[in-house]
N, C-alpha and C positions, 0 to 999 in steps of 0.2 A: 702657540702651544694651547691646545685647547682642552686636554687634561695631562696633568703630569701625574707619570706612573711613578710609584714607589714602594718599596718592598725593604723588607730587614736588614738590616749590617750581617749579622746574626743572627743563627738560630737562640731560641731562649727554651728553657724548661717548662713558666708559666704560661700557661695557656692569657690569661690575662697579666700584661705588662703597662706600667706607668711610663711614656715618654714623651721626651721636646723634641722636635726635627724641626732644621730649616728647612725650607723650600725656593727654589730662586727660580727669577723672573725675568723674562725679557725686557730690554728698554720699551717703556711705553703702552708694556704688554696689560699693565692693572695698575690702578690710581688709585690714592687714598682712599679711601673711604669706600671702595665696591667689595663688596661681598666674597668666599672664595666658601667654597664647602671642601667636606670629605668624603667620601663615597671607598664602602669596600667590595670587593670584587664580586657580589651581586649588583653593582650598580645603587645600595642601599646606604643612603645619609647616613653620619656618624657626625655625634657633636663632638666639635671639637673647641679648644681657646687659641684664638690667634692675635698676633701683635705682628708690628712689623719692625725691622729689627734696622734695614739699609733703605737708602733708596737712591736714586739713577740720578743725574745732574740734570733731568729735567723735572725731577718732582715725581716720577711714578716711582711705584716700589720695584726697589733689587731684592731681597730677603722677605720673609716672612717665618717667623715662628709659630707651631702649631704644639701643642701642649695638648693629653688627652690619655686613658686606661684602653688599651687596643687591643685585641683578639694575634693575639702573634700567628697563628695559624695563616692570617689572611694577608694578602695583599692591599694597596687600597693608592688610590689618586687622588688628586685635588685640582680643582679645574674651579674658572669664576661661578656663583651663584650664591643662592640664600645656603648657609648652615645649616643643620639640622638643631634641631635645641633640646637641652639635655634633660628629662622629666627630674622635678625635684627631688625625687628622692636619690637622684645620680650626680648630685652638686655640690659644690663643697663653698664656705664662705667664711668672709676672715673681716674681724673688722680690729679696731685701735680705740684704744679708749684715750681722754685728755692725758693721765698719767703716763701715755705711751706702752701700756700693754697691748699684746694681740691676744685675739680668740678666732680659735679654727675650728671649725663645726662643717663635717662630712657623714655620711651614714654610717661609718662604721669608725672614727675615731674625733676625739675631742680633746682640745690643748689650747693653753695657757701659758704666756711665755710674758714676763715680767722682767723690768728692768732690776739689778743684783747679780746676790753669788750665787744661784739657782740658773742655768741655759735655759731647763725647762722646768717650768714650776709645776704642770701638770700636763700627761699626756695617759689617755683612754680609751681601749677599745671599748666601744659602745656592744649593748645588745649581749652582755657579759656582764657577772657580778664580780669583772676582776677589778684592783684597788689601782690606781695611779702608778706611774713613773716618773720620777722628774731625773732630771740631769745636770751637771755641772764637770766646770771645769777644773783639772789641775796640774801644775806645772813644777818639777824639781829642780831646781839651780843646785851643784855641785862646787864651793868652793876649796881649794887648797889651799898651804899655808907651807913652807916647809923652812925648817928652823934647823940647825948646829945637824940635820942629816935627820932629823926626825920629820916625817909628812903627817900634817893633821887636817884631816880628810873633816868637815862637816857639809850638811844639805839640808837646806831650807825649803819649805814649803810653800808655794804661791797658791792663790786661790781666783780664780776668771770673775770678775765681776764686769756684765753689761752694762753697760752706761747708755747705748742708743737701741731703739728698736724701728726698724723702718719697714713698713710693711706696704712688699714693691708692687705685689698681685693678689689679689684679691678673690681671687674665683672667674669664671663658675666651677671651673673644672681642675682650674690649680691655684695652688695660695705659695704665695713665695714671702721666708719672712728672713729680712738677716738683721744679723747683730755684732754688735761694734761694742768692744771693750780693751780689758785691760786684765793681766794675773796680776794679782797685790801677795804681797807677803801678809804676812798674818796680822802683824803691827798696823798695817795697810799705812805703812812711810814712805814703803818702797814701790815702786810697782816695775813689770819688764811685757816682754811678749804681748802686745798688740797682737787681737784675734779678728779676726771677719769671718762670721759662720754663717751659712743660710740653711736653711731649710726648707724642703718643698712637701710640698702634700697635693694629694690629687683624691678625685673625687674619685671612689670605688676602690680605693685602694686601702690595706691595712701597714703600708709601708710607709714610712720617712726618710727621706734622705737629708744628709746633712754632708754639707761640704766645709768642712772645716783648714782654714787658715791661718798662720800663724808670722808674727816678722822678728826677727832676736835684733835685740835691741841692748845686751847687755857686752860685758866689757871679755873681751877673746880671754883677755892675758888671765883672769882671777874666777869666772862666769863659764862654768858646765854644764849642757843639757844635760843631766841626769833622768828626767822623767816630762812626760805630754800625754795627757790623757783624760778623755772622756769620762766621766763615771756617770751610771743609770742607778739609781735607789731607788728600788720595790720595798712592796708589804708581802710577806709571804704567810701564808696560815694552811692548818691542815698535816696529817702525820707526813714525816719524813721521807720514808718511801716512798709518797708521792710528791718527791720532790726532784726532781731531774734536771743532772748538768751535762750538758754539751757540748763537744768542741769538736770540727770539722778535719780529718787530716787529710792524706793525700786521695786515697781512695772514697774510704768512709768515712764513720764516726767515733770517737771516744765518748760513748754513753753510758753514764751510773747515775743512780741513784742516790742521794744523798747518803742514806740507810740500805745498803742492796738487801734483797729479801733473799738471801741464799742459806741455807739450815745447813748446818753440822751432819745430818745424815750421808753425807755423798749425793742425795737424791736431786733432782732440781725439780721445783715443787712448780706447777702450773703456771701460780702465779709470779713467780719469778720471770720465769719466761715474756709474761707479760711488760711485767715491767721492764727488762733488758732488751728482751727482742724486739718487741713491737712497741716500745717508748710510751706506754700507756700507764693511767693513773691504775689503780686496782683497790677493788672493793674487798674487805677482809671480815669476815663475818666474825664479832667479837667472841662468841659463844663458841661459834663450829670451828675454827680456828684459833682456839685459844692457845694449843701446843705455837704452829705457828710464827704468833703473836709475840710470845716469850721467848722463843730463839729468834726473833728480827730484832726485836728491841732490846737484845741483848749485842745485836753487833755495832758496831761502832759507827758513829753519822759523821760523816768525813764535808767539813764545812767550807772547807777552802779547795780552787782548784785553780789550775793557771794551764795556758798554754804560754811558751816562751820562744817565738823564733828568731832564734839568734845570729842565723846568717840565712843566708838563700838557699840553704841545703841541706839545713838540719833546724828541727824542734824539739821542744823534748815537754812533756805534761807532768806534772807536780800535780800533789795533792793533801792537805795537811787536814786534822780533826777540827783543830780550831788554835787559835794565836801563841797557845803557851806550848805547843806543838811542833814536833817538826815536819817539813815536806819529804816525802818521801817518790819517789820516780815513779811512775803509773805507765808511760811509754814516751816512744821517741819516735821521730819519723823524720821524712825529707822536706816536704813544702805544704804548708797547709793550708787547706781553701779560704781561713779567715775568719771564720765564722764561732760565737758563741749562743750557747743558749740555759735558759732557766727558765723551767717551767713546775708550776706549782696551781695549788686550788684556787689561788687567787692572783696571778700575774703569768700569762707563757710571754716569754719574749725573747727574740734573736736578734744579732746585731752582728752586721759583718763587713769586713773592712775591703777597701777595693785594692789591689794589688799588693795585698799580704806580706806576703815572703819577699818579694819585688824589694819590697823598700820596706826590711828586717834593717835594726831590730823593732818589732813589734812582738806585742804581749795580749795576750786574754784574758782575763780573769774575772772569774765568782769567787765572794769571799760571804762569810757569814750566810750562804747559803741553809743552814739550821737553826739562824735566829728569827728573829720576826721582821729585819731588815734585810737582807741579802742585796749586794751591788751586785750589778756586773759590769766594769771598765776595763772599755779600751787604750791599752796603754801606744799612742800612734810612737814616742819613743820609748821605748821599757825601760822601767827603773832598774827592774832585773840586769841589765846590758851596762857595758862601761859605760860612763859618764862621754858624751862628745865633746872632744878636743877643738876649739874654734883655731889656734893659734896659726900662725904660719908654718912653712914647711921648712923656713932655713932662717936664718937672722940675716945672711949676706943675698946682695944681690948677685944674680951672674950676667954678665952681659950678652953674651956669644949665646944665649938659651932664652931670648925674650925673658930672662929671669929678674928683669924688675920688682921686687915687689911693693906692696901697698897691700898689705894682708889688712883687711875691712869687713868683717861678716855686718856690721851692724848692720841692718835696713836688710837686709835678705829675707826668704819668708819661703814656707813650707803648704801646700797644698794633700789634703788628703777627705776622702769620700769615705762616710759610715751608711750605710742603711738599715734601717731600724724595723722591725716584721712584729708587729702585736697579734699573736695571734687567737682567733676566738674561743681553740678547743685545741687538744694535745694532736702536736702535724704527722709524729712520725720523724724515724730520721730519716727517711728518702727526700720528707718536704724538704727538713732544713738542707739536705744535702744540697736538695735546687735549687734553693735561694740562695745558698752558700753562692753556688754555679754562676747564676745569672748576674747577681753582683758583682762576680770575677772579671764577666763578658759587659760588651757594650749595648744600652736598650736605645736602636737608632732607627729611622728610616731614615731610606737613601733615595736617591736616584739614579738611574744609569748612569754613566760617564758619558755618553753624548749630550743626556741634558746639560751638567754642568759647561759644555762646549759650545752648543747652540745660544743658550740664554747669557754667554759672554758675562758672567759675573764676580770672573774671576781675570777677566780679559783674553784675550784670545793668543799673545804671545807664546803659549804653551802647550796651543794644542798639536795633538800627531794630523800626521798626514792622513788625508781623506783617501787618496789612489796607493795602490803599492808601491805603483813605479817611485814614489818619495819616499816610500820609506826603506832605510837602510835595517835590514834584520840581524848584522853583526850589532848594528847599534844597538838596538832595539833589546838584542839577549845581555849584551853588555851592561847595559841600563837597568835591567831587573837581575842582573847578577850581580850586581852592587849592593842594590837593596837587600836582596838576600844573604848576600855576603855580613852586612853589620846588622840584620836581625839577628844571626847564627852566632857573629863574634858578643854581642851581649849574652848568648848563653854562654858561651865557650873561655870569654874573658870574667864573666863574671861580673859586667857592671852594673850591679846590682846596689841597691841601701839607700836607705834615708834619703839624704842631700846628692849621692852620686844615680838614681835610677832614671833614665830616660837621655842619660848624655850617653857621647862616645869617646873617644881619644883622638889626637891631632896626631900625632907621626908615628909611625913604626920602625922598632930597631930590630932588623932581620939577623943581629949577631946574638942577640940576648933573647931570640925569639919571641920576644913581648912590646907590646906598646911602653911609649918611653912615660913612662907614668911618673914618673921622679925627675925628672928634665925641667925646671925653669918654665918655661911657655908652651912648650910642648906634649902637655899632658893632654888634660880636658877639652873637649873642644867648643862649647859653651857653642852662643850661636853663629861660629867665625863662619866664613862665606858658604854663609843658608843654607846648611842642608836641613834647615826647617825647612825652605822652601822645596827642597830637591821632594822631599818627605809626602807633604801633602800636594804638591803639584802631581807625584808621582800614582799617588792616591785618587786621585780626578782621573785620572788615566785609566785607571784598572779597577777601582771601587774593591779592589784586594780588602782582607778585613785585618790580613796580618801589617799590612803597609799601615795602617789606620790605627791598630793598637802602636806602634813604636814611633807612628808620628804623636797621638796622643799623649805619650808617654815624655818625648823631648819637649813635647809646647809645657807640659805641665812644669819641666823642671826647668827650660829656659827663662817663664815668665815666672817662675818664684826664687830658684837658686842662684840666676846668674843676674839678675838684676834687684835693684836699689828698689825699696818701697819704702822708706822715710828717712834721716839723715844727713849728712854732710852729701851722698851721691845719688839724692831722691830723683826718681824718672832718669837717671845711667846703668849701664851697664858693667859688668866686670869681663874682660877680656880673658883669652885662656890662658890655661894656668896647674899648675901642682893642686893646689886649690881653686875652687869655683871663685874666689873669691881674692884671691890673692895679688893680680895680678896690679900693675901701678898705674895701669892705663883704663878709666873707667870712661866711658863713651856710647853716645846715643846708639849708633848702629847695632848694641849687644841687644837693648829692650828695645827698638823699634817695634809698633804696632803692628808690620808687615808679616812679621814673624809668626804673628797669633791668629789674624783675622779668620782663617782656614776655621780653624775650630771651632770657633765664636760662631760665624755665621754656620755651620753647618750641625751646630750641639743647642747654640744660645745658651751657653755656659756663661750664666753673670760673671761669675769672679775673673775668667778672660776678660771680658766686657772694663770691668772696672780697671786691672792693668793696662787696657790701651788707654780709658780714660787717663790713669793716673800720667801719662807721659805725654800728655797732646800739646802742652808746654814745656819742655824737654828743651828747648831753643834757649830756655833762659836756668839750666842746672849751669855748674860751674865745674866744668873737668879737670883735674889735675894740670898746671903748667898753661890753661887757657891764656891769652893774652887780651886785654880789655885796656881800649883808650881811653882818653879822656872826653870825651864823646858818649861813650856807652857801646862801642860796635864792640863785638870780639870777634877772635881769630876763628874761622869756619873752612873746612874743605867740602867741594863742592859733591864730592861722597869722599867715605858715608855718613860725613854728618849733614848738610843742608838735605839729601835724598833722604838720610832715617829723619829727619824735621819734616819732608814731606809725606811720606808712608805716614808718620803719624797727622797729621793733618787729612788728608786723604782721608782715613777712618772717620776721625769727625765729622768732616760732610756727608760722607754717603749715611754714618746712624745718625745723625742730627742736623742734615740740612743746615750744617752752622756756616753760613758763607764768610766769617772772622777768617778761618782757617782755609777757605777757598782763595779770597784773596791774598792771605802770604803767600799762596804756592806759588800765582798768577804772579804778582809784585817777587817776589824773586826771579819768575821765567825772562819778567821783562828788565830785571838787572844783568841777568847769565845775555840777552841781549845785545847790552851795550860795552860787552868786555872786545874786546879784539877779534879774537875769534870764537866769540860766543861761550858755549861750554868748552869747547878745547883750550880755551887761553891758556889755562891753568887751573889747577887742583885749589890754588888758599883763594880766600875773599875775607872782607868784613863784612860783618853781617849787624842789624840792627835788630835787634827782636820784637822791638817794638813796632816798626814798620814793616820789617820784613826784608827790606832792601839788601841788597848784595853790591860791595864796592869789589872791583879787580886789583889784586895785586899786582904788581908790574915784575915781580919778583918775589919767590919762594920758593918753597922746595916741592919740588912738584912729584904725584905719586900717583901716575892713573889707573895702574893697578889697584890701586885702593880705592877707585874713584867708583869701579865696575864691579868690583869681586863682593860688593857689602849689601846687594839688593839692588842696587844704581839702576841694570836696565830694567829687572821685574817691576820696580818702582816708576818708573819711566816710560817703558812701552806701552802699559797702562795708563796712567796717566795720558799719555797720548790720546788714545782713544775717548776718554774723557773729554778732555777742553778741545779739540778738534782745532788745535794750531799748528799747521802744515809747518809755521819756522823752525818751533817748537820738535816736527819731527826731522825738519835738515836740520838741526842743529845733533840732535842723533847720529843720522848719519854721516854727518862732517864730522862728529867726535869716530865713529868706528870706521870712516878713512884715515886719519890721523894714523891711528892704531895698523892700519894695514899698511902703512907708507913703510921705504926706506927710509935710514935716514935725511940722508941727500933730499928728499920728497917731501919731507916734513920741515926743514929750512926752509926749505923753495916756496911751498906753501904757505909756510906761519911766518913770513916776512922775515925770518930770522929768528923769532922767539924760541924757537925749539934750536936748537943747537950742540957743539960737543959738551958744553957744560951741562945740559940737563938731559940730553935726549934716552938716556937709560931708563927714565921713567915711565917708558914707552914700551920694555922689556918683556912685558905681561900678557905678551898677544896669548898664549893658552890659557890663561884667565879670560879671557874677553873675546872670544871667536863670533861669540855670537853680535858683537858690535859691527866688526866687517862683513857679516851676513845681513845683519838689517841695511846698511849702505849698499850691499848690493840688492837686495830687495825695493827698497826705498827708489834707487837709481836705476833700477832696471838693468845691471851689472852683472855678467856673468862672471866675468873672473874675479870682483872680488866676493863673492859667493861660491866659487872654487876653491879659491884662497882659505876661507873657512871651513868649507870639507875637508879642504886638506889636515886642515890643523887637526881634525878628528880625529882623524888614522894615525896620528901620532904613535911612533911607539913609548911605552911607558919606560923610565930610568929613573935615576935614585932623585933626582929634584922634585918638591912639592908640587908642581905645576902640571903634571900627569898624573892620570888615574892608576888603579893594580893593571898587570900584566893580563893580556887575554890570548887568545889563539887567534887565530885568523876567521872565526866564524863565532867570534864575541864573548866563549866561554870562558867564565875566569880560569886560571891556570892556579890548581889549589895544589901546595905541597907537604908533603907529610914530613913533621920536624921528627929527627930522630928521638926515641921516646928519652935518652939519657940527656939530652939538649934542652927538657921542660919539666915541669912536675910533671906532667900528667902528658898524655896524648894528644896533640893538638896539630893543626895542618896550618898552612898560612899563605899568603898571596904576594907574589915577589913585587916589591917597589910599591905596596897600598900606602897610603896616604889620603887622611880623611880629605883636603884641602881638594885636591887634585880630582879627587871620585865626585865631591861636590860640584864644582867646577864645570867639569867634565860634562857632569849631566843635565847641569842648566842649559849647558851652549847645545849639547842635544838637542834637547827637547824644545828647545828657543830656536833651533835654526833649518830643523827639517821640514815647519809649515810655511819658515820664508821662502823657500825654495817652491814648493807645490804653488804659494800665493807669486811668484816671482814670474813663473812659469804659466799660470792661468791667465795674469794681466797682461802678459807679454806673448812670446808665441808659444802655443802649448808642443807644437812641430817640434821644436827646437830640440833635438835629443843632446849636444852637448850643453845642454844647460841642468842635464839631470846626471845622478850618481848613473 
């Protein structure tokens, strides 16, 4: 690879944009420590900051992250050499003082961030005589009481106090600074909600981003979110009329003036216009304008303004004079881009939230905009909106509906993106409109999708076929008509909010037209057999940007809502469920690191980063019903728990070269070894955590369905490639002969271990097709590599284990519900089932390059070895 090209996810508004991109690398292609530049499509350097983020099992680098303000217009590569270096006045630098504050000093903005109840103690556009912003946090707990039929509703106030500042990047070009605390109640007796914020800053830039985090940590049954939110406190000064609030709706803007300049004559006076139309301060000559003067300041300064979106499809703008006042309705709309703004003589500033209405309810608001303090806070839960209910969905458990519960919110935690815009001089509302825009959109480069195929950094198990003759095109449309299919179904179902945006549902009830959302186990489908992976695998393929916002969107809510971040089930997961949360089975395969890695390397999003950290010892959380000798082994299946124990170990090595976690993987392969028949023996073991070790059960309840459907071969096939242990890959393939045997075949083979007592464990061949494909790959097999084509063409029926219904040439087959059969108008797809569609699409995309590689090693002649 002697340059890699790469170009935008998206188009963006700004002409200059702030962004991190990874870049992947061939094994062996580039070592520590050599140089890499950036070049835009003159061939002309561009400084950029780089780190590197993975690297290969021989020590060269797999990832690199490059950080930099870039010309969106242009394309640009990156190939070995010297950098270009950034002239000082393009740099930005951050240092820490003994007391653990930071200082960020860039050409156009300056900040101070202190340990307390202050986020930001100072933040400054430079090169302006406007006055500081600081920030802080606040938090509403909701508790109820209810007595002889009366409820006594009270809500207490927390307050964010930082306690840690760690400052991870320093410049030249970006400073990264996060912060670790706590909300305290007022008393500060109590404290709830553990934050992790970061914030980036980049050199040329007037913008901030802040990734903001949160973990509930308080009690379901008595403890309601009632309110989450940012607050920014300015200095404002200067008459009212030049004082403008903002809020971004569907199309446009909702723009006034604190003061509107509009006269009692009928007439609309110049300067109005000014003010309204084109968002500009206006000069008022005190003399020549004295009429004027005396009907502006005679109309009423309206000091408070809110936006409130209260579901995915409706807002509505309030706007009150001041406290002892009431709000009165100003407009209403459908989904609003997110955005606020206040602008005045001495502070302009915009803030806008990343997926808005997505994940309502969310609030906006300027308040005292007409004093000499005016806030503006983002409320990420709105106080406005009912209080959130943590409790569970039923007090009983149901059996026959995976309806176990273990309703457990604690340790869960919420992810959400602000961007902060200081600006020098009044934008206009077109600017904010576009920054509203671009903050909606993702600021990425990419790479083609044969890069991430050649430079193998995601393993090669996945890629498509290079010849046609391999590739099957019923598949193929089938395969993006799924995708398309549960992009369309989150708008069409609406799963949309807070804690629900970025998942989908697990089974469909074609009598009730809807997803069975009130079903025990069957609801949410949290990360049950990987359509994370399906997501972003599917995404390498097509560099689509729609595939890449709804995988973004699932990584966000799988690595915050469905798994443990501190607690009794810290580094587990919560299984699916009525609630994300609810379910009684909490287990490593829900947060596996496997899940995320996609985004991480391709965003270098810390707060991903930190999630796989937080689980790379996951081997030693304690699951519901785990079983533990006396010894110290506990009870382990060989997926998806020892494979999500390796997924996350795996991460560790390639970011940190930690060979601790190289050898558990190893020292487990060589336990899976010594069992009978390797990894087919069976599904239980004991396991040591401490050493790693794996003992064989002689007996257990064996589930190999379970063993494959949880990341098992993603995990695996890779890893293959990895440590280059040829046993290591028959033991593969002897596990997906298993799998393709009769019964009869599977006796005869496992000496008898497989038998009429257990052999149903084996039932799961449409889960696992793609394991009989690799064995015949592996073995040079045709027919059982037939045997797996065949399982493709399956037709679809009501069992989980098959994808939707298609036609004969891969199109899903959509039907239209009678309109008296739904609320509303809605089409559906006979027999879908998230399980099945997942499934489905791994063994695709896993099995049509074994076939092309099956056929290249072997004889390429051979026409019945091809579809």
């Amino acid at each position: 690879m002697s340059k890699l090209q790469l170009h935008w996810l998206t188009a963006r508004q700004a002409e200059q944009a702030p962004v991190s991109f990874g870049t992947p690398w061939s094994q062996g292609a580039l070592l520590p420590g050599e140089a890499v530049s950036l070049q835009d499509e003159a061939g002309t350097g561009v400084p950029v900051q780089t780190r590197i983020n993975a690297y290969w099992p021989d020590g060269s680098v797999k990832w690199l992250l490059h950080s930099g303000v870039l010309d969106t217009r242009q394309a640009y590569c990156v190939s070995k050499g010297e950098s270009a270096e950034p002239t000082a006045a393009a740099t930005i630098s951050a240092s820490q003082s003994p007391d653990g504050s930071v200082t960020v000093e860039s050409g156009l903005l300056s900040c101070r961030i202190e340990k307390g109840s202050l986020l930001i103690s100072s933040l400054r556009r430079k090169q302006t005589d406007h006055k500081p912003v600081s920030a802080q946090l606040t938090a509403l707990i909701e508790n109820r009481d209810e007595q002889e039929g009366i409820e006594t509703i009270s809500i207490h106030k927390l307050n964010g106090v930082t306690e840690k500042i760690t400052l991870e990047e320093a410049g030249p070009l970006r400073a990264v600074v996060k912060l670790e605390g706590i909300h305290e109640y007022m008393n500060r007796e109590v404290s709830r909600f553990p934050f992790v914020i970061r914030l980036y800053f980049y050199a040329g830039s007037d913008e901030v981003r802040m990734v903001h985090s949160f973990a509930f940590d308080a009690d379901e049954n008595t403890d309601y979110l009632k309110g989450l939110a940012v607050q920014f406190n300015m200095e404002a000064t200067g008459e009212l009329w030049n004082r403008h609030v903002g809020f971004t709706g569907d199309t446009g803007m909702f723009y006034e003036a604190v003061q509107p300049m509009y006269t009692y004559s009928g007439a609309a006076h110049p300067v109005y216009e000014q003010q309204q139309i084109c968002g500009q301060f206006v000069p008022v000559h005190l003399v020549e304008e004295a009429g004027l003067l005396e009907n502006v300041r005679d109309n009423a300064a309206w000091g408070n303004f809110r936006l409130q979106q209260d579901s995915c499809d409706h807002y509505s703008i309030l706007k009150s004079t001041n406290r002892q006042c009431a709000y009165i309705p100003a407009a209403q709309g459908n989904r609003s881009l997110g955005a606020a703004f206040f602008g005045s003589e001495s502070v302009i500033l915009g803030a806008a939230v990343k997926d808005f209405w997505q994940k309502s309810p969310m609030a906006l608001e300027v308040t005292d905009a007409a004093g000499e303090q005016p806030a503006l806070t983002v409320w990420l839960w709105s106080r406005y909106a009912e209080a959130f209910d943590f409790r569970a969905y039923d007090t009983a458990s149901h059996t026959f509906s995976y309806g176990d519960i273990d309703n457990h919110p604690e340790g869960i935690a919420n992810t959400n993106e602000i961007t902060l815009k200081l600006f020098g001089q009044m934008p206009g509302k077109q600017a904010i409109l576009d920054f509203a825009g671009d903050v909606q959109t993702d600021s990425l480069l990419i790479a083609d999708p044969q890069v991430y195929e050649e430079t193998k950094v995601f393993g090669t198990y996945w890629l498509p076929p290079k010849l046609e003759q391999y590739t099957a095109p019923e598949h193929e449309r089938a395969l993006l008509g799924f995708m398309d299919f549960y992009i369309q179904e989150v708008e069409q179902r609406k799963w949309y909010g807070f804690w629900d945006y970025g998942d989908v549902m697990h089974t469909y009830d074609h009598v009730r037209h809807t997803w069975r959302y009130d079903v025990g186990g069957f609801a949410w489908q949290n990360t049950e057999l990987c359509n994370t992976y399906v997501n972003w695998l599917l995404f390498l393929r097509t560099g689509d940007y729609d595939i890449f916002r709804f995988a973004r969107a699932m990584t966000r809510h799988t690595s915050e809502v469905d798994m443990y971040h501190l607690g009794a089930y810290a580094m587990l997961g919560s299984r699916h469920n009525v609630r994300h949360w609810g379910c009684r089975w909490k287990e490593p395969r829900i947060s596996m690191a496997g899940h995320h890695r996609f985004f991480y390397y391709l965003t270098g999003d810390e707060r991903t980063g930190d999630i796989m950290d937080s689980v790379k010892d996951a081997d030693y959380a304690k699951p519901r019903d785990q079983v533990v000798t006396a010894e110290g082994y506990t009870s382990v299946r060989t997926g998806p728990d020892w494979s999500s124990y390796v997924s996350n170990w795996m991460v560790q090595w390639e970011r940190y070269q930690d060979t601790k976690y190289r050898d558990k993987i190893l020292t487990g392969i060589a336990s899976l070894k010594q069992a009978p028949n390797r990894l087919s023996s069976g599904s239980h073991f004991h396991y040591n955590p401490e050493t790693g070790e794996l003992h064989y059960l002689s007996e257990g309840n064996y589930q190999y369905h379970m063993v494959i459907c949880f990341g098992g071969p993603e995990i695996w096939f890779e890893l293959a490639e990895w440590i280059h242990d040829e046993e290591f890959k028959d033991m593969l393939a002897q596990f997906g002969d298993y799998f393709a045997m009769t019964p009869e075949e599977r006796n005869l083979k496992s000496g008898g271990l497989f038998n009429d007592s257990n052999d149903q464990a084996w039932d799961g061949l449409r889960f696992a097709i793609r394991m009989p494909a690799y064995t015949g790959y592996r073995h040079q097999n045709p027919a059982r590599m037939q045997q797996a084509l065949n399982m493709l063409r399956s037709e679809a029926d009501i069992s989980s284990n098959t994808p939707g219904q298609t036609d004969d040439e891969g199109n899903l087959i959509y039907t239209n519900v009678p309109k008296t059969e739904y609320i509303r108008e809605i089409r559906e797809v006979p027999f879908v089932n998230t399980n099945g569609i997942s499934q489905w699409s791994l063994n695709y995309m896993e099995t049509a390059k074994l076939l092309e590689q099956m056929n290249e090693e072997g004889d390429p002649s051979d026409d019945n070895n091809r579809r």
